[in-house]
C-alpha positions in Angstrom: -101.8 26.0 61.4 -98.4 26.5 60.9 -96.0 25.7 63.7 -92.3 27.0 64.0 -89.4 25.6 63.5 -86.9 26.2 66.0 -83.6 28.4 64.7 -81.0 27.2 64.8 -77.8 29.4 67.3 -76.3 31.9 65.6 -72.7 30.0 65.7 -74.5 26.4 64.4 -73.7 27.6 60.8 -70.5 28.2 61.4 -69.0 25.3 63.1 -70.9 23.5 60.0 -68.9 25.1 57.0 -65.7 24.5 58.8 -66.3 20.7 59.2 -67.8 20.9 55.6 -64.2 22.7 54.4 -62.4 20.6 56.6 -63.6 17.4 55.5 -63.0 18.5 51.6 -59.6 19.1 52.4 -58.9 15.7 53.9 -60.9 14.5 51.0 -58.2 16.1 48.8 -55.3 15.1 50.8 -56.1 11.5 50.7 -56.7 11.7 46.7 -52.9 13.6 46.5 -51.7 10.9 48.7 -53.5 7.9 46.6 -52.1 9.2 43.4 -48.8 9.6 44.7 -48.6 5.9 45.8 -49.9 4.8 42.7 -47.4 6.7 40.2 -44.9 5.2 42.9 -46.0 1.5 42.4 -47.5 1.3 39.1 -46.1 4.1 37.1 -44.6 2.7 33.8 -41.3 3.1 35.0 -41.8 0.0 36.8 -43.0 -2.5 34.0 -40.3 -4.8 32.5 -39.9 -4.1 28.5 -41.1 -7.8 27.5 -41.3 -8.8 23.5 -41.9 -12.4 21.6 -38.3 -13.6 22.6 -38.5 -12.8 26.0 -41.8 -14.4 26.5 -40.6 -17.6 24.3 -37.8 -18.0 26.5 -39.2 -17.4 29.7 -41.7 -20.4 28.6 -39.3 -22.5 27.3 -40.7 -22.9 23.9 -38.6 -23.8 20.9 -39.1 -23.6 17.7 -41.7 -21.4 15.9 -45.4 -21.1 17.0 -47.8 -23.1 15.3 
């Protein structure tokens, strides 16, 4: 015995691929949007050159290291 499934409308496909498409385009807003804010705030641009003298005087060390 097989029983039938009930079909869907006609329109029920439809309303489904635009939520799908719309969805994947908010998906892809918010990962534009992400990657822009963190360029902004941790791009490279943003990081302080630091070498051995910097550091040593930062820490207040004297002398050589041993």
């Amino acid at each position: 015995m097989r029983t039938k499934l009930p079909v869907p409308p006609p329109d029920a496909a439809r309303w489904f691929a635009r939520l799908r498409r719309h969805i994947g385009w908010m998906l892809l807003v918010k990962l534009a949007l992400l990657a822009g804010l963190f360029t902004l705030f941790f791009s490279a641009a943003h990081r302080p050159d630091i070498d051995a003298a910097a550091i040593s005087e930062r820490l207040q060390l004297q002398g050589n290291p041993p």
